[in-house]
MIDOSE-1310 file (N, C-alpha, C; in nm, 2 decimals, decimal comma, always signed):
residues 241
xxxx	-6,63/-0,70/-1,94/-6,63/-0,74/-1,81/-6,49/-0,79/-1,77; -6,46/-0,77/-1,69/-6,29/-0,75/-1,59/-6,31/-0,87/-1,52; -6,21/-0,96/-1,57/-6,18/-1,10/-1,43/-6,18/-1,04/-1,32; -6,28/-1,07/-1,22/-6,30/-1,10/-1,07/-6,20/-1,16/-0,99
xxxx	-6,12/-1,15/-0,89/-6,03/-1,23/-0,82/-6,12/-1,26/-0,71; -6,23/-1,18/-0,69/-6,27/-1,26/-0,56/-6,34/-1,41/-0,58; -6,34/-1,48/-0,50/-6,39/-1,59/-0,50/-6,33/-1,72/-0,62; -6,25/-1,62/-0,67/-6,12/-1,73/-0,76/-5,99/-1,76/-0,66
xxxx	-5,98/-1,92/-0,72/-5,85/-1,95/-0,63/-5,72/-1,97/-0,70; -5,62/-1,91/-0,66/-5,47/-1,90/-0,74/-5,40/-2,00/-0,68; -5,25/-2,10/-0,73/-5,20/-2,16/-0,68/-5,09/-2,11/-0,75; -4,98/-2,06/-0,61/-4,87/-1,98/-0,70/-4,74/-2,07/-0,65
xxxx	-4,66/-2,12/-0,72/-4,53/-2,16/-0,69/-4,40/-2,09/-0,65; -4,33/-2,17/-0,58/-4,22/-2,10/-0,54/-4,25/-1,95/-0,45; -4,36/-1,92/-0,39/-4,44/-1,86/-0,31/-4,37/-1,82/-0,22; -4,24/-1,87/-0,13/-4,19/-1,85/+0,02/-4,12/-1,65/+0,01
xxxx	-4,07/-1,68/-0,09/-3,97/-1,54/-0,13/-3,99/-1,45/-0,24; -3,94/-1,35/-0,28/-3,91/-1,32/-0,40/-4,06/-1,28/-0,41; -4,03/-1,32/-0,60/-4,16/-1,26/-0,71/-4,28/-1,37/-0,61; -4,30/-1,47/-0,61/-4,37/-1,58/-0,60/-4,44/-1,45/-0,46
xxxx	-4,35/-1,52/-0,34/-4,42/-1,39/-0,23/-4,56/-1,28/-0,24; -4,44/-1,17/-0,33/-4,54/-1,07/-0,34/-4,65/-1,11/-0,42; -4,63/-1,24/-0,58/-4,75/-1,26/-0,61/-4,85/-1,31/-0,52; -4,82/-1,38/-0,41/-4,96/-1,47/-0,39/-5,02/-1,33/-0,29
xxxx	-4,92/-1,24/-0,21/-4,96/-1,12/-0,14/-5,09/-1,06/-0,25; -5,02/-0,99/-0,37/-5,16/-0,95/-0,42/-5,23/-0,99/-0,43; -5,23/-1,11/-0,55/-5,35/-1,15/-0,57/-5,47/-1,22/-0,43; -5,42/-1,30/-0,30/-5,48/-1,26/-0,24/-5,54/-1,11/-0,18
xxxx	-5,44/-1,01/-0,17/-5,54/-0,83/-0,17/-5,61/-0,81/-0,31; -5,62/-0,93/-0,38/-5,74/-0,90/-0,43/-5,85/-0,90/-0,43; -5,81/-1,03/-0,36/-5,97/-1,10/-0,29/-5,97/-1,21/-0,29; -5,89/-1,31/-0,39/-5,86/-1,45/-0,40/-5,82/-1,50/-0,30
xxxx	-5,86/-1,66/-0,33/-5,79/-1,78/-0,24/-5,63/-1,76/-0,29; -5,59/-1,77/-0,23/-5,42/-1,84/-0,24/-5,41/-1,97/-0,19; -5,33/-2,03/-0,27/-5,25/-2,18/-0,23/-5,10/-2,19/-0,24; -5,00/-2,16/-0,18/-4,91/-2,19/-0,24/-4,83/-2,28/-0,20
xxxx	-4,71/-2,29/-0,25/-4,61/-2,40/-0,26/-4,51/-2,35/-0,28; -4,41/-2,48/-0,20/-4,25/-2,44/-0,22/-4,18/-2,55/-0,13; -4,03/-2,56/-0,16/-3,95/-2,68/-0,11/-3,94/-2,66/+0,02; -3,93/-2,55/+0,10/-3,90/-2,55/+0,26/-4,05/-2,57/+0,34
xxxx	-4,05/-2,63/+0,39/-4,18/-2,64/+0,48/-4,22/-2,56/+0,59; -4,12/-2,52/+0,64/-4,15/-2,42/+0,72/-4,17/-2,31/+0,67; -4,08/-2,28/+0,59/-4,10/-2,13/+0,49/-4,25/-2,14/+0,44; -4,28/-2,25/+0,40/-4,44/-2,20/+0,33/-4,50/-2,20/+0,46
xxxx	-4,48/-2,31/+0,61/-4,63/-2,31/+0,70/-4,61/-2,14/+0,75; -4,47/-2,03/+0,77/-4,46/-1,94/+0,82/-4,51/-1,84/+0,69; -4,54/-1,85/+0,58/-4,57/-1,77/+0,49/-4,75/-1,77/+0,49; -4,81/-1,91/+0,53/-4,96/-1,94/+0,51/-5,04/-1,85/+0,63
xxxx	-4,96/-1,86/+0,74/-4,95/-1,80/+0,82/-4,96/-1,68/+0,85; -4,91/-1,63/+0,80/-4,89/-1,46/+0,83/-4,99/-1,40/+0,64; -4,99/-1,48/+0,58/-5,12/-1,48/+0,44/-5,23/-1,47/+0,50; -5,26/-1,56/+0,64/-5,41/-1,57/+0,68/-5,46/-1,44/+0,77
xxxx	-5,34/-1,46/+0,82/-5,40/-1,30/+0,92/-5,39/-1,19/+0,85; -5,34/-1,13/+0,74/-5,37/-1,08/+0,63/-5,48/-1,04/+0,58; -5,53/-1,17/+0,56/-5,63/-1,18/+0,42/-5,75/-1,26/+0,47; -5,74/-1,32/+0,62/-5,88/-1,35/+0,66/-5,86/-1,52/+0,62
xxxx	-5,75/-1,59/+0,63/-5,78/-1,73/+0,66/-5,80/-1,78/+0,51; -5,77/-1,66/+0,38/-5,80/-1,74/+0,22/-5,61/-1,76/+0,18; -5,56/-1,85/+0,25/-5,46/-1,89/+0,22/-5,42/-2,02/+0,29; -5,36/-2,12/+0,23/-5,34/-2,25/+0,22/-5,19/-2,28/+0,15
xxxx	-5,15/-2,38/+0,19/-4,99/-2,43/+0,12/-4,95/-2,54/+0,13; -4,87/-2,66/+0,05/-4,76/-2,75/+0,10/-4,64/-2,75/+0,02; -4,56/-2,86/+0,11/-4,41/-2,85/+0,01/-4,45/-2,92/-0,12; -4,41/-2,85/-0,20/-4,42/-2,96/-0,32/-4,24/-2,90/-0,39
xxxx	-4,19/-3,02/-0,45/-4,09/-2,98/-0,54/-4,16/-2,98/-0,68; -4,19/-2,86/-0,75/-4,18/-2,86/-0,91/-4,13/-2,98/-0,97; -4,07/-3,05/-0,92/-3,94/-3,15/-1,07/-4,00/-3,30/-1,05; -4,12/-3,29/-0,96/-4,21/-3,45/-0,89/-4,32/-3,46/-0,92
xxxx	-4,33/-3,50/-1,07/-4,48/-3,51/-1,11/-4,59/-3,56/-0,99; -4,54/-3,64/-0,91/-4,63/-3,70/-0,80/-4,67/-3,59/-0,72; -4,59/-3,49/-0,70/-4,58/-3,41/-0,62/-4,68/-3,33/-0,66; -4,67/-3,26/-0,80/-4,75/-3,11/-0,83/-4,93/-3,19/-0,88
xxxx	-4,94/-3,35/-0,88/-5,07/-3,38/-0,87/-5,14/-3,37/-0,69; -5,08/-3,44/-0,65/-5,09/-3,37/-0,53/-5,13/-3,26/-0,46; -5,03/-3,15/-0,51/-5,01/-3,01/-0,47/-5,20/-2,94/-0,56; -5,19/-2,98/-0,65/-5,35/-2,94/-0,74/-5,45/-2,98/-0,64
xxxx	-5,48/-3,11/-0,66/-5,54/-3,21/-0,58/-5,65/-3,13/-0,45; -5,46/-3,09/-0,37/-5,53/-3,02/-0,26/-5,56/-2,88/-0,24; -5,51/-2,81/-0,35/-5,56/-2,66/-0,38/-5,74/-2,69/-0,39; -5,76/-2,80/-0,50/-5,88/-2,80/-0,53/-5,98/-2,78/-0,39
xxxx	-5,88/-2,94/-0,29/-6,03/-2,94/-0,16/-6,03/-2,85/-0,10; -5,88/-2,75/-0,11/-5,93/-2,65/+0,03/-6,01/-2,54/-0,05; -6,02/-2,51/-0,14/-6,10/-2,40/-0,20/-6,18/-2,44/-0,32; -6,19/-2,59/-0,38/-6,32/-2,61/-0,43/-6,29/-2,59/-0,58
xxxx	-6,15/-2,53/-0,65/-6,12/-2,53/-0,78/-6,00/-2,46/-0,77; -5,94/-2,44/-0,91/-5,87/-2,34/-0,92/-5,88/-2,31/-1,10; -5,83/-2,15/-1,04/-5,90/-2,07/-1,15/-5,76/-1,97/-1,21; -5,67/-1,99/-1,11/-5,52/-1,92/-1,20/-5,42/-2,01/-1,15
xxxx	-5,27/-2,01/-1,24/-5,21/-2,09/-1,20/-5,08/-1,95/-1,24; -5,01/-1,99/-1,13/-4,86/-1,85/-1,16/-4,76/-1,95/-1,14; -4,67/-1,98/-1,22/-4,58/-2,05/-1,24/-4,40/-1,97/-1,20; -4,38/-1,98/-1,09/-4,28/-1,90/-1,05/-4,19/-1,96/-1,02
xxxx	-4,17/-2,10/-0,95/-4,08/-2,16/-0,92/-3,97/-2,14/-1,02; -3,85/-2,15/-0,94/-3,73/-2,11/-1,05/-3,59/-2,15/-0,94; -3,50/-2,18/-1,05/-3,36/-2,21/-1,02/-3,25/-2,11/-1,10; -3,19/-2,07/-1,07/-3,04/-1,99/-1,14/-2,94/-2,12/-1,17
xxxx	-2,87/-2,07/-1,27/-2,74/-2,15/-1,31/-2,66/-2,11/-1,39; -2,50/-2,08/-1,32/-2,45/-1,99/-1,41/-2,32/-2,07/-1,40; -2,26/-2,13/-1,54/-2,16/-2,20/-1,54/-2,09/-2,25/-1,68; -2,02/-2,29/-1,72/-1,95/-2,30/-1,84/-1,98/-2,45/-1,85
xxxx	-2,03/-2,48/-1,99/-2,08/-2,64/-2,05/-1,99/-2,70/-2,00; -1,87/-2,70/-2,03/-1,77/-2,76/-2,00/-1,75/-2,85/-1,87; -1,77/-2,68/-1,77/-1,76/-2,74/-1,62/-1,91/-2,78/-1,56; -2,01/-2,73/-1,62/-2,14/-2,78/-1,57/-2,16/-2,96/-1,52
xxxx	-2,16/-3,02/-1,39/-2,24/-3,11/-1,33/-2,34/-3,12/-1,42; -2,34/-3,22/-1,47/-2,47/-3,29/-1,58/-2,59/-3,29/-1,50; -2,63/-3,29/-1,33/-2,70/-3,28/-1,25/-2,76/-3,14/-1,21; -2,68/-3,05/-1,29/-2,70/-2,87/-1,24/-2,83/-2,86/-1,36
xxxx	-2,75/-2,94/-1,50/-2,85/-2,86/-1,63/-2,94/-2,96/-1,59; -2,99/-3,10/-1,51/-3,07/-3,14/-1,54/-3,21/-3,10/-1,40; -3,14/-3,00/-1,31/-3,21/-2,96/-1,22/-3,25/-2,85/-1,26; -3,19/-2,74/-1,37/-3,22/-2,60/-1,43/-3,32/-2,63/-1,48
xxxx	-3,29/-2,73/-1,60/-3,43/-2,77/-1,68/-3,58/-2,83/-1,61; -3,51/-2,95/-1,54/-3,66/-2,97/-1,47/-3,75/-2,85/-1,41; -3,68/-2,76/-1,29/-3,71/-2,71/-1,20/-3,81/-2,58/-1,34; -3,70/-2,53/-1,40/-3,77/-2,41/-1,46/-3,85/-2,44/-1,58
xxxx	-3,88/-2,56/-1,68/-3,95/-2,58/-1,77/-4,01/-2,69/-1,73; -4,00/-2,83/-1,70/-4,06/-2,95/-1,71/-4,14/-2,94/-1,58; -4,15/-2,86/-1,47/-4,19/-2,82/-1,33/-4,33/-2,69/-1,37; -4,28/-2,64/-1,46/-4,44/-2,56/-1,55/-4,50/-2,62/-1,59
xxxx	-4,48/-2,73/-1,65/-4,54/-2,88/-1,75/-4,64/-2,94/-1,67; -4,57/-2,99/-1,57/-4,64/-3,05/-1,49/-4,77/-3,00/-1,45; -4,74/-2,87/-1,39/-4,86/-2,80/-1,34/-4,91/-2,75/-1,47; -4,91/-2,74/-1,54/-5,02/-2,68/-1,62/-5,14/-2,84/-1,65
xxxx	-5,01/-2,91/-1,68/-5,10/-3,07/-1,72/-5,20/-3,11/-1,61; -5,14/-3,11/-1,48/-5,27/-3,05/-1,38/-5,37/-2,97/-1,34; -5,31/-2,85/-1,43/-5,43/-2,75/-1,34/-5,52/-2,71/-1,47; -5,51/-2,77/-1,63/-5,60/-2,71/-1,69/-5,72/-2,80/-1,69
xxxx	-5,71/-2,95/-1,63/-5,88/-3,03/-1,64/-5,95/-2,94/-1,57; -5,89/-2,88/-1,42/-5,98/-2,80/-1,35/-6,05/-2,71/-1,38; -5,94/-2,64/-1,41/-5,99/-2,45/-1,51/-6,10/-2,52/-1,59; -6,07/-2,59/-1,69/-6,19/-2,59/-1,78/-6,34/-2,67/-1,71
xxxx	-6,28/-2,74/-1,61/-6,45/-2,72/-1,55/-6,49/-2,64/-1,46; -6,41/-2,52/-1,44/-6,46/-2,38/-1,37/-6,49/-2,31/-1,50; -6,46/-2,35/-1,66/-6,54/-2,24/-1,76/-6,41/-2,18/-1,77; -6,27/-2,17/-1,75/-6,19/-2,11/-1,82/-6,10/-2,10/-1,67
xxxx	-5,96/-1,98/-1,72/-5,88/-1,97/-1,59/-5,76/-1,86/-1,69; -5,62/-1,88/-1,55/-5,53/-1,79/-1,66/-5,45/-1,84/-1,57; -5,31/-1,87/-1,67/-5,19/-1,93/-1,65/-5,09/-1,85/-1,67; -5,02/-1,78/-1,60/-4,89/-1,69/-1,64/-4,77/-1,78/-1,57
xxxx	-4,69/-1,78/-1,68/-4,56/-1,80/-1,62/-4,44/-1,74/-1,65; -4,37/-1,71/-1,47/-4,28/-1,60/-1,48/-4,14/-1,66/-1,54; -4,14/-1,60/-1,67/-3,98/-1,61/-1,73/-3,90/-1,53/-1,66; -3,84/-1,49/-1,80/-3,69/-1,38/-1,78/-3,65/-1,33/-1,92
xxxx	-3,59/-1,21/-1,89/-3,55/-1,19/-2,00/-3,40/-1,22/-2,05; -3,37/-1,31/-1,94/-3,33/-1,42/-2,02/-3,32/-1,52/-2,11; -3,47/-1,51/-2,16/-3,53/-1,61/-2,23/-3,53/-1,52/-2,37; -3,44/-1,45/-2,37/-3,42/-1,40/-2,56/-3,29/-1,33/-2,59
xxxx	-3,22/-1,29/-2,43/-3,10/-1,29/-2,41/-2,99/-1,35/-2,37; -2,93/-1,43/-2,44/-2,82/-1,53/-2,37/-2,71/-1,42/-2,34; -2,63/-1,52/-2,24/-2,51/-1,48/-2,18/-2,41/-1,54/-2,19; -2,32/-1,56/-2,16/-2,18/-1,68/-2,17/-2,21/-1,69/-2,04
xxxx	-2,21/-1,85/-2,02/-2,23/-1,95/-1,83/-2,39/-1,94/-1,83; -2,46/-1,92/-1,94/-2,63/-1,95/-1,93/-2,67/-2,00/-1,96; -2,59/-2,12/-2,04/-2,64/-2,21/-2,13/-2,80/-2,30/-2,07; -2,78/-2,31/-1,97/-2,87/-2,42/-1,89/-2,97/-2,27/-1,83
xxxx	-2,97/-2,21/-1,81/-3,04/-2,08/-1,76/-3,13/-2,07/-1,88; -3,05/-1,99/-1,99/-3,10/-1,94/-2,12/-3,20/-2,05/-2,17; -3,12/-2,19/-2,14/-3,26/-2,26/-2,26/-3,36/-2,27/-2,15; -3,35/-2,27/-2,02/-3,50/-2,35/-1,97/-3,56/-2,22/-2,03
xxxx	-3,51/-2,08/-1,99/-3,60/-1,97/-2,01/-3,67/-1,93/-2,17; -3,56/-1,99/-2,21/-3,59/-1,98/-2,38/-3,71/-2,07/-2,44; -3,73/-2,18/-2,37/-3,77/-2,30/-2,38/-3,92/-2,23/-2,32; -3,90/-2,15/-2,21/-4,04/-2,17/-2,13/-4,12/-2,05/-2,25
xxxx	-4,06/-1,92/-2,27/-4,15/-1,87/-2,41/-4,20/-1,99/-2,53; -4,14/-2,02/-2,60/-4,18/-2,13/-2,65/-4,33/-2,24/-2,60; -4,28/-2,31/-2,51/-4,39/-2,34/-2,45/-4,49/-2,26/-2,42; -4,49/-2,14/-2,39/-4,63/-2,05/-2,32/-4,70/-2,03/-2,43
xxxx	-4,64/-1,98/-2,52/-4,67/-1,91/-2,67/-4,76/-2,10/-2,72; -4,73/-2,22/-2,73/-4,79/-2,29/-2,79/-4,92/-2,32/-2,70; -4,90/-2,36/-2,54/-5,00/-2,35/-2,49/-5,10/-2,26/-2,51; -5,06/-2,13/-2,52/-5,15/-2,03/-2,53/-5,26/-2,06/-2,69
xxxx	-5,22/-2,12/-2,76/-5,29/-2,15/-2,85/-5,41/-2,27/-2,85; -5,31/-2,39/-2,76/-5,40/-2,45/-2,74/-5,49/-2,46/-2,66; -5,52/-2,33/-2,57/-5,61/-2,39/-2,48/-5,69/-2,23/-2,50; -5,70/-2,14/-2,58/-5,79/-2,00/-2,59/-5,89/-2,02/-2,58
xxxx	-5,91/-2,15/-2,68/-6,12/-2,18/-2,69/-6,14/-2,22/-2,56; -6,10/-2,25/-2,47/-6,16/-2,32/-2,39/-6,16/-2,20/-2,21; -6,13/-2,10/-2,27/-6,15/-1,95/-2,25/-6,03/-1,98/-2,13; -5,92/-2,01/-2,15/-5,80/-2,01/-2,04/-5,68/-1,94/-2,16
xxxx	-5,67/-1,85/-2,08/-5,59/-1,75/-2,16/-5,43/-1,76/-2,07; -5,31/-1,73/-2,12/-5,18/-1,77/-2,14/-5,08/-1,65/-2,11; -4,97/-1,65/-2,07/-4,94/-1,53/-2,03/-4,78/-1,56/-1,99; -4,68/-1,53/-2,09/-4,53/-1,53/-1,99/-4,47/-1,38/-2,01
xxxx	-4,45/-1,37/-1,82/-4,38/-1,26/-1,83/-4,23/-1,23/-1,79; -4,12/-1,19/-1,84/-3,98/-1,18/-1,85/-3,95/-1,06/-1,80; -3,93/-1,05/-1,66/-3,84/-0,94/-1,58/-3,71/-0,92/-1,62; -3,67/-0,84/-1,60/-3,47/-0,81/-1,60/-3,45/-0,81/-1,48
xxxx	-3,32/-0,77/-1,44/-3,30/-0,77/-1,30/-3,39/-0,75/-1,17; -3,45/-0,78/-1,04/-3,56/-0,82/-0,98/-3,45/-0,78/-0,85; -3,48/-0,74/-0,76/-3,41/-0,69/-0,63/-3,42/-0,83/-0,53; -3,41/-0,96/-0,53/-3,46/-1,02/-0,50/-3,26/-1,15/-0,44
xxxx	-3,28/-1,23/-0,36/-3,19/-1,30/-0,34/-3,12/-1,43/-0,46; -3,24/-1,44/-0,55/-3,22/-1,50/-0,64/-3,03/-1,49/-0,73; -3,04/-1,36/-0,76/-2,92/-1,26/-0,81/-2,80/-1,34/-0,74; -2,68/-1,34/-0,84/-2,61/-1,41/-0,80/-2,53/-1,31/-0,67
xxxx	-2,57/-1,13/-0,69/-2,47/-1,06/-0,61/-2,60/-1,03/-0,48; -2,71/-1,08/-0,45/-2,82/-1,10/-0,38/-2,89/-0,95/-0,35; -2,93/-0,94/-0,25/-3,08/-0,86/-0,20/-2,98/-0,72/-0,20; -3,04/-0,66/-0,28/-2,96/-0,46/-0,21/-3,10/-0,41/-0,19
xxxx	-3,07/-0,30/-0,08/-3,17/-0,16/-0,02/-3,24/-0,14/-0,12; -3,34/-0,20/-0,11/-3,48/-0,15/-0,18/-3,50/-0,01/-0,18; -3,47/+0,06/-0,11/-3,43/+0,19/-0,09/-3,39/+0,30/-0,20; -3,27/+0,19/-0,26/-3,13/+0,29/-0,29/-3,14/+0,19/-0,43
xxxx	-3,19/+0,09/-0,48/-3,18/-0,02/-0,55/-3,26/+0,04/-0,72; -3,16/+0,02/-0,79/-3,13/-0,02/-0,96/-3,26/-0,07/-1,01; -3,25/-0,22/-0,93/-3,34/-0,32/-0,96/-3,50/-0,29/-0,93; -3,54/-0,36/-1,02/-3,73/-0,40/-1,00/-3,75/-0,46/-0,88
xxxx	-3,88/-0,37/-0,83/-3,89/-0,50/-0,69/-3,98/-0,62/-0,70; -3,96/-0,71/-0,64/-4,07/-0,80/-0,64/-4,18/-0,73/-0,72; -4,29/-0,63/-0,64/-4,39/-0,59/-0,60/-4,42/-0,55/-0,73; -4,30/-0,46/-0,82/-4,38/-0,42/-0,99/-4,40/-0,59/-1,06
xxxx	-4,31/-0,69/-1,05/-4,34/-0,76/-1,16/-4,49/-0,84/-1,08; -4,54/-0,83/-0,97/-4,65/-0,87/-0,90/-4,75/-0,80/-0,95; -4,74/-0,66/-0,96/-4,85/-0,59/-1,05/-4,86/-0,59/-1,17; -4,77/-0,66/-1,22/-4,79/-0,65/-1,33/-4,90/-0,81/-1,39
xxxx	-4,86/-0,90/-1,27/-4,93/-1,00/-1,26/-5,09/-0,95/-1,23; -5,14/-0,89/-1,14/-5,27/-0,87/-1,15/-5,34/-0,80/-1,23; -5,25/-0,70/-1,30/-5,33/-0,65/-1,41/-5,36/-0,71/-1,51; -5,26/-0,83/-1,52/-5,34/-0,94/-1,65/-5,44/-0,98/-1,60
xxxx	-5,44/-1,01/-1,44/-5,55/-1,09/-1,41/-5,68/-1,05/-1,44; -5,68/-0,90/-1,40/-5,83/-0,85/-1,45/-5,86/-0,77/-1,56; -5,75/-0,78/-1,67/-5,76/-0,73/-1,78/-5,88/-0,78/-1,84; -5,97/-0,72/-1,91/-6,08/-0,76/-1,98/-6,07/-0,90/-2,08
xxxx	-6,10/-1,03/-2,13/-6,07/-1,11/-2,13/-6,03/-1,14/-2,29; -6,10/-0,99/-2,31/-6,07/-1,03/-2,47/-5,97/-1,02/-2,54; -5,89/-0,95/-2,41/-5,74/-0,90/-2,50/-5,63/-1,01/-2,40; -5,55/-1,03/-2,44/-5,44/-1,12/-2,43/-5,35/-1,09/-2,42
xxxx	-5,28/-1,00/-2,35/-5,11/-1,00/-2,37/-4,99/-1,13/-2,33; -5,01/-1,18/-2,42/-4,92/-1,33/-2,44/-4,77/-1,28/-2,42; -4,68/-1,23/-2,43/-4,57/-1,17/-2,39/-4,55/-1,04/-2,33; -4,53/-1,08/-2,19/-4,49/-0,89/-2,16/-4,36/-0,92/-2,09
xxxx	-4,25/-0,80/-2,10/-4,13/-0,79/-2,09/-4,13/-0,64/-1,99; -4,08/-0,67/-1,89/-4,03/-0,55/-1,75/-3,86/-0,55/-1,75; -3,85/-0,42/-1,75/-3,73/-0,44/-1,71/-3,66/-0,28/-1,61; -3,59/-0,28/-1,54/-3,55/-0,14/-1,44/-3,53/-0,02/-1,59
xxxx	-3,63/+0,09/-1,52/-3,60/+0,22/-1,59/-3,47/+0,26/-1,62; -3,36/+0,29/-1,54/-3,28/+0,31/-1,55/-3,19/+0,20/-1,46; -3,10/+0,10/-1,54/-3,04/+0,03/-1,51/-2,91/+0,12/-1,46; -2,81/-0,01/-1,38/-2,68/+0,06/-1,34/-2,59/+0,06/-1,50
x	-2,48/+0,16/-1,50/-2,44/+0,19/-1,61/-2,31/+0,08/-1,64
């Protein structure tokens, strides 16, 4: 038996753009509730927005910053009332940082780290009491393949990402019996504004788009439950040379 999206509710972070975007797009065309979140307020009320006429009104959002424990209890909190549980958690929110130890603002590595490791923490620490009184759930969170590739100026990039395999992989252990299965996935380059050289012609474009590392998100979701793919790695067919 194949996980159901319908009538499960997802809460996907960093939602306004990018990977986050097209995820909460599918998995609501799945059938799911969406909830998302993100730091601009209008960006999410203009994204919930155009979700509902979409998808029939199964979409919901507020600001939350990832790095505010106060915040991502909250942000659960109210995924719960408007849909009654939640049953997946996509961990997308993310920051870039590309800079030499040296010259790095002690404020850059401590915003890399929160935002991209300690900002997953949170939400998971909130969203598994739920899952396990819906009987289980599934947590993917989007790395990078950054996270086994360093660079020189990554230092603060490379470990949150390095850091977040680590973490998925031990989570993943601890919470299997409790039928909430675990999931980090590490894109390469993503056609997305994130990039430090930003958005090229989807068209004419190298890069992955949003929309594959999105499918590749739902096919975990309804993958049969017995199998687990705990690391999957995407990256462009044929990169620039």
């Amino acid at each position: 038996m194949s996980i159901q999206l319908t009538g499960k509710t997802a809460i996907v972070t960093g939602a306004t753009k990018g990977v986050g975007l097209a995820c909460a797009r599918a998995i609501a065309a799945g059938g799911a509730n969406v909830f998302i979140c993100a730091r601009n307020g209008s960006e999410v009320d203009a994204v919930v927005e155009a979700l509902n006429k979409e998808f029939n009104g199964r979409a919901s959002g507020r600001v939350c910053d990832v790095r505010d424990p106060e915040e991502v209890h909250a942000t659960v909190l109210e995924a719960q009332g408007a849909f009654g549980g939640v049953d997946i958690l996509i961990n997308n929110a993310g920051i870039g940082s590309r800079n030499r130890v040296e010259d790095m603002p002690v404020e850059e590595w401590r915003a890399t780290l929160e935002t991209n490791l300690s900002g997953v923490f949170y939400f998971c620490h909130e969203a598994i009491p739920p899952m396990k009184e819906r009987g289980g759930g599934y947590i993917i969170n989007i790395g990078s393949l950054a996270g086994k590739n360093a660079f020189a100026g990554g230092s603060a990039y490379n470990a949150s990402k390095f850091g977040l395999i680590g973490f998925s992989e031990a989570l993943m252990q601890e919470v299997r019996y409790d039928h909430i299965r675990v999931s980090c996935v590490m894109p390469g380059s993503v056609n997305t504004t994130f990039a430090s050289r930003g958005e090229m012609d989807p068209a004419t474009t190298w890069k992955l788009l949003p929309e594959d590392v999105a499918e590749v998100v739902v096919n975990l979701l309804i993958m049969d439950p017995r199998a687990l793919p705990s690391r999957v790695e995407i990256r462009p067919s044929e990169p620039a040379k």
